[in-house]
Structure formats: C-alpha cells, structure tokens
C-alpha positions in Angstrom: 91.9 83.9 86.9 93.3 87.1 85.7 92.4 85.9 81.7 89.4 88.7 81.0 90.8 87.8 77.2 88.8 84.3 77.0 85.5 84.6 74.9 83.9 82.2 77.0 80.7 82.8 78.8 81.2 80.1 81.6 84.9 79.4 83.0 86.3 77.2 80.8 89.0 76.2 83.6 89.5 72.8 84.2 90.7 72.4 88.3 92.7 69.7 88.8 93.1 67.4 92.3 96.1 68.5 94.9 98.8 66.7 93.7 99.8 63.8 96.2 103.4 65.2 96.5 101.9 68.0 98.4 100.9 65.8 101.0 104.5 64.8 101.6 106.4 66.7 105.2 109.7 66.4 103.1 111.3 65.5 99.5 113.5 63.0 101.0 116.3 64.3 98.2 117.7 67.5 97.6 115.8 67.9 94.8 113.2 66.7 92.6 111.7 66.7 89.6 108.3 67.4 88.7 107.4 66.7 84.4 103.9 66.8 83.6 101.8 67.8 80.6 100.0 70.7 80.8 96.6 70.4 79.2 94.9 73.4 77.5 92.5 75.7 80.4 94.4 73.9 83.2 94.0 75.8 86.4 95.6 74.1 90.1 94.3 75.5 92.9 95.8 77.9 95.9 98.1 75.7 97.6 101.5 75.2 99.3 104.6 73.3 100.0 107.1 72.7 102.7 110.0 73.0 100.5 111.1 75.5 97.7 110.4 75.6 93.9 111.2 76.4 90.8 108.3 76.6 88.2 109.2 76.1 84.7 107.7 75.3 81.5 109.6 74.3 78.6 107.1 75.7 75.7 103.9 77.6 76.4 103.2 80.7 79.1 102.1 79.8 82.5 100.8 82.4 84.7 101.3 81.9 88.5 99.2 84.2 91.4 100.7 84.4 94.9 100.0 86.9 97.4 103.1 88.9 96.6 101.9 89.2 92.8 101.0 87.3 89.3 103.9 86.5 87.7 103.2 85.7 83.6 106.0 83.3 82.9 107.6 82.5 79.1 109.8 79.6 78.6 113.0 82.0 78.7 112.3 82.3 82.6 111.5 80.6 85.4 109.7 81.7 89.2 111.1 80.8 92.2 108.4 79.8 94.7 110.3 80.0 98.5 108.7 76.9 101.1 105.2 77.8 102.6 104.2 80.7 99.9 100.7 80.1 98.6 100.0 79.9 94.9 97.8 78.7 92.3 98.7 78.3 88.5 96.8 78.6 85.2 98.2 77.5 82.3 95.6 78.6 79.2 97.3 77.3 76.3 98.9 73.9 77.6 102.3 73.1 77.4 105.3 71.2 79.0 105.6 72.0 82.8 109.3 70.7 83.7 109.7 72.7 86.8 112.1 71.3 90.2 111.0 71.2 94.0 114.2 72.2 96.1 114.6 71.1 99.9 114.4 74.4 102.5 118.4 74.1 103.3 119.0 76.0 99.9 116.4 78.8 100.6 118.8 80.7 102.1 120.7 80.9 99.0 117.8 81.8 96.8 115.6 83.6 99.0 112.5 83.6 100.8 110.4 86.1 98.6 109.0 84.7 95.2 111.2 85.7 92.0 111.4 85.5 88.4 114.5 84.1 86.9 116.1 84.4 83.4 116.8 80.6 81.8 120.1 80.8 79.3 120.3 77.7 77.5 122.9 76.0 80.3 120.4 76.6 83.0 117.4 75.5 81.0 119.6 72.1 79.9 120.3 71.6 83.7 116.3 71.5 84.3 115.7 69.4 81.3 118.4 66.7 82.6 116.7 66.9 86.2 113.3 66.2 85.3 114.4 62.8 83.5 115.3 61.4 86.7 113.5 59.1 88.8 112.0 60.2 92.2 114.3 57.6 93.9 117.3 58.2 92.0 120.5 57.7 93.4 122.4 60.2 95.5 125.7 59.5 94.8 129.0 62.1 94.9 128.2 62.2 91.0 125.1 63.6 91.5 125.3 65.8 94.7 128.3 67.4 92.3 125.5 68.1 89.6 123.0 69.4 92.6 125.4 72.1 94.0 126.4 72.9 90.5 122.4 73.6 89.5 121.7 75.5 92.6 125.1 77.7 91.7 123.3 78.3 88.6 120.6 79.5 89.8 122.0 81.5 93.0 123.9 83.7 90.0 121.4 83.4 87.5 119.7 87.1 86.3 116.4 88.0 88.6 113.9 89.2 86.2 111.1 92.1 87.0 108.1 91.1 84.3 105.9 90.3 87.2 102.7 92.6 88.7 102.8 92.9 92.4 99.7 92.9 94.6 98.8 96.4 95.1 97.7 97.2 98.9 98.0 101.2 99.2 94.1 102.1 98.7 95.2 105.1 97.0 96.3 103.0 94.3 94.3 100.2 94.4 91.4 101.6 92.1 94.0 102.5 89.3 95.5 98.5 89.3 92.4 97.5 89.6 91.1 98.9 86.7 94.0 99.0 84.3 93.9 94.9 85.3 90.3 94.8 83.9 90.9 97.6 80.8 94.8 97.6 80.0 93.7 100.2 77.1 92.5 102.6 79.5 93.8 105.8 78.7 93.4 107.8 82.1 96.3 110.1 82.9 97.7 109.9 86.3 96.8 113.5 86.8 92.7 112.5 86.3 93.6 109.4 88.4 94.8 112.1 90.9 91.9 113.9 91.2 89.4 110.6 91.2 91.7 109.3 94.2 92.7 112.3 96.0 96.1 112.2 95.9 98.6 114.3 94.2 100.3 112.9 91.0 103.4 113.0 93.3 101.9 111.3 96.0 100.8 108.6 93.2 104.2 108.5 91.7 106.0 107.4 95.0 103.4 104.7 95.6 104.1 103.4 92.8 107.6 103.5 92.9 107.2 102.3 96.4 105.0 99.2 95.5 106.3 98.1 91.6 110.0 100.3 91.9 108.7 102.0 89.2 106.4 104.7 88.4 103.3 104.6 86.8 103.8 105.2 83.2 106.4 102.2 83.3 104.0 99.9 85.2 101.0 100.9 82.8 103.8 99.4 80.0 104.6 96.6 81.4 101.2 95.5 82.3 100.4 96.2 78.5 103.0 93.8 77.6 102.4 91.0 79.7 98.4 91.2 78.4 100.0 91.3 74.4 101.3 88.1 75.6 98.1 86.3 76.5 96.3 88.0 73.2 98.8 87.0 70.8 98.9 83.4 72.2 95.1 83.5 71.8 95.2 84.8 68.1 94.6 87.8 67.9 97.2 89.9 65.3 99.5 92.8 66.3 97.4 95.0 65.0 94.2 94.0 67.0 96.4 93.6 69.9 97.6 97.2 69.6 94.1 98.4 70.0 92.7 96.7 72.4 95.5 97.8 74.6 95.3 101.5 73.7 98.3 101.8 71.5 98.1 104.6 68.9 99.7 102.2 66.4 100.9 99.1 65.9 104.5 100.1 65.3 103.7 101.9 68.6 102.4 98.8 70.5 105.8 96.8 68.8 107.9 99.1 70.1 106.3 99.1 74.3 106.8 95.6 73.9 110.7 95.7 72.9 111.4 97.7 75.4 109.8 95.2 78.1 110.8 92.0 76.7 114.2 92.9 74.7 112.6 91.9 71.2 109.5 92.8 69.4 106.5 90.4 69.6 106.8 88.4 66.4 109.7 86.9 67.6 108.9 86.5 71.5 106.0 84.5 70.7 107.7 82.1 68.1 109.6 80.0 71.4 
C-alpha cells in the first residue's frame, strides 16, 4: 500500500477474508447497503463485483487503488466503483465504512469509469438512511421512490478530481514514480527533461494528457493528498510542510487550500 508514511518495519496491514457478498451473481435489490466498522491498518484485498458501488465512509480517510488510479477518499466525498473494476482498499486510521452496492441497470447513468463524488449533507443523509436497512427490506412503491430519488442524487451530484491516475507513458513513469515515494522532491521538470529525454513540452502534454493537468498542478495535488495521510498520523503542519518540500508552512497551508477549498486545520477536524 501506497502508506511510505507508517514507522513500521514490518506491514502492519491487517488483510481481511473476501467478503461473502462478493460471492453473490446479483444483489437481488436495487440496492444495498453495506455498514461495517473499519478497524485501524485494515487492508481488503484486490477484488471485484458484478454490480456497481459507491464507497463511502462516514468519518476517517479510506484510500482505494484500482487500475485506473488511487483515489484518497475524505468523508465529504464518495468513489464510484462501475461493476467488474478491480480494487482493493486500505483504511489506516479506522473509521465507519457506510458505503451502497448499486445493481448494473443504473451504470449507465453513472458511468463505467471509477469517480470521485462530492457528498452535501442531503446526499450524505440519503447514504446514512440506506445503510440502516435490512438486506431483505421491502421493495415497495415507497421505497423504489426513495431509490430513483438517491440515484438522481448522485447522477447530478459534483464529480471530484483529488484522485492520482495510474501513469502508463514511460516517459513519465520515472517522475510518478518517484514523486509517489519522495513527495518533497524538488526536481524541476526541466532536470526531469533531461533525465528522461523528453522536452519539458513533450512532458507537459503527457501530463496534461494522463492527469488533465500539467505537472506543476499534479506535483500539488499529490502533495496534498500525502498532508492528508501525515496529518491523520500526527505529524504538525509545520513537520508536514517539510517533509513535503514546502518552503514554509504558510506555504504548505496555502497548496493545500487551493486543492481542498480550506486550509488543513480545518479539513482534518470532520
């Protein structure tokens, strides 16, 4: 798991069995919920299932890997997992995993490529309610109302971007790669040009062509999706700042706004 952060000498993750539900060919509902406790250095191996999902957790940051990218997600959004993609989820600090599995007629709607949604309090209210209910609950005209009004929700709800793609261009690769392992490293895109052999333009476009966005943006939003994991593991702003190569911590503050919409001390507080 990507969590180079952890002062541990051995893995401290803790795998857990393949959850019977992923045995099953179909939900047998629309929807349903899944509500389970997430214990501290949790880690669920790569699988799949036949139908949709949408991974959420109520407090605490769970950090999802798929072939298409990791996605680092807070409790103000949620990732849309499409039927069939493979994944595997690590949740370091524990927390409450209240997440709903989605039958493949609605994947038209809300796509077949793994995405990041923003919760608002309605949508996050909508999950809460769903993951009270039983697995056989009743489908009545009641609840298929509150179904199609959940999946409206989320059809219109805002797609978020604070994920890292997988990086296939070898061009690239060395640079993810090893901002991945040392998100402080200070390399400019012009060294990086001459180490891969490839103008800064060249560089520019992959980027742009692989994380729409260039480099110096990607380099930021890496940064803040690491502060996330470093502040959750207690380290202060300050020490954050440095290990991620930030002049300052006003500096480091300030990168993080810009990603997240408000400055760390109050991100981590939810």
């Amino acid at each position: 798991m990507p969590s180079s952060l952890s002062k541990q000498t051995t893995s401290p993750w803790r795998i857990q069995p393949k959850y019977k539900r992923f045995l099953k060919p179909t939900l047998g509902r629309p929807i349903l919920p899944r509500a389970v406790k997430k214990a501290e250095w949790e880690h669920v191996q790569r699988h799949q299932h036949e139908w949709g999902q949408l991974a959420y957790t109520s407090n605490g940051v769970i950090t999802i890997v798929t072939p298409e990218g990791t996605f680092v997600i807070p409790p103000d959004q949620a990732l849309w997992l499409p039927p069939g993609l493979p994944h595997e989820t690590y949740c370091r600090y524990g927390g409450d995993f209240r997440s709903v599995y989605i039958d493949n007629k609605y994947t038209e709607l809300l796509g077949n490529k793994a995405k990041l949604i923003a919760v608002d309090e309605l949508l996050k209210q909508f999950i809460l309610e769903i993951c009270t209910w039983q697995e056989e609950y009743h489908l009545d005209e009641k609840t298929e109302r509150f179904i199609t009004v959940f999946i409206d929700r989320l059809t219109s709800a805002t797609t978020c971007h604070f994920f890292i793609p997988s990086a296939q261009d070898a061009r690239i690769l060395p640079i993810v790669t090893e901002l991945h392992t040392n998100p402080g490293c200070k390399i400019s895109l012009e060294a990086w040009s001459d180490q891969v052999g490839a103008s800064t333009r060249t560089l520019n476009r992959l980027f742009h062509k692989c994380f729409m966005m260039g480099f110096s943006d990607w380099r930021q939003k890496l940064r803040a999706i690491k502060a996330i994991e470093l502040l959750k593991d207690g380290y202060s702003q300050q020490q954050a700042a440095e290990y991620l190569g930030f002049e300052s911590t006003a500096a480091f503050s300030n990168a993080f706004k810009k990603v997240f919409g408000k400055p760390p001390g109050q991100y981590i507080k939810k």
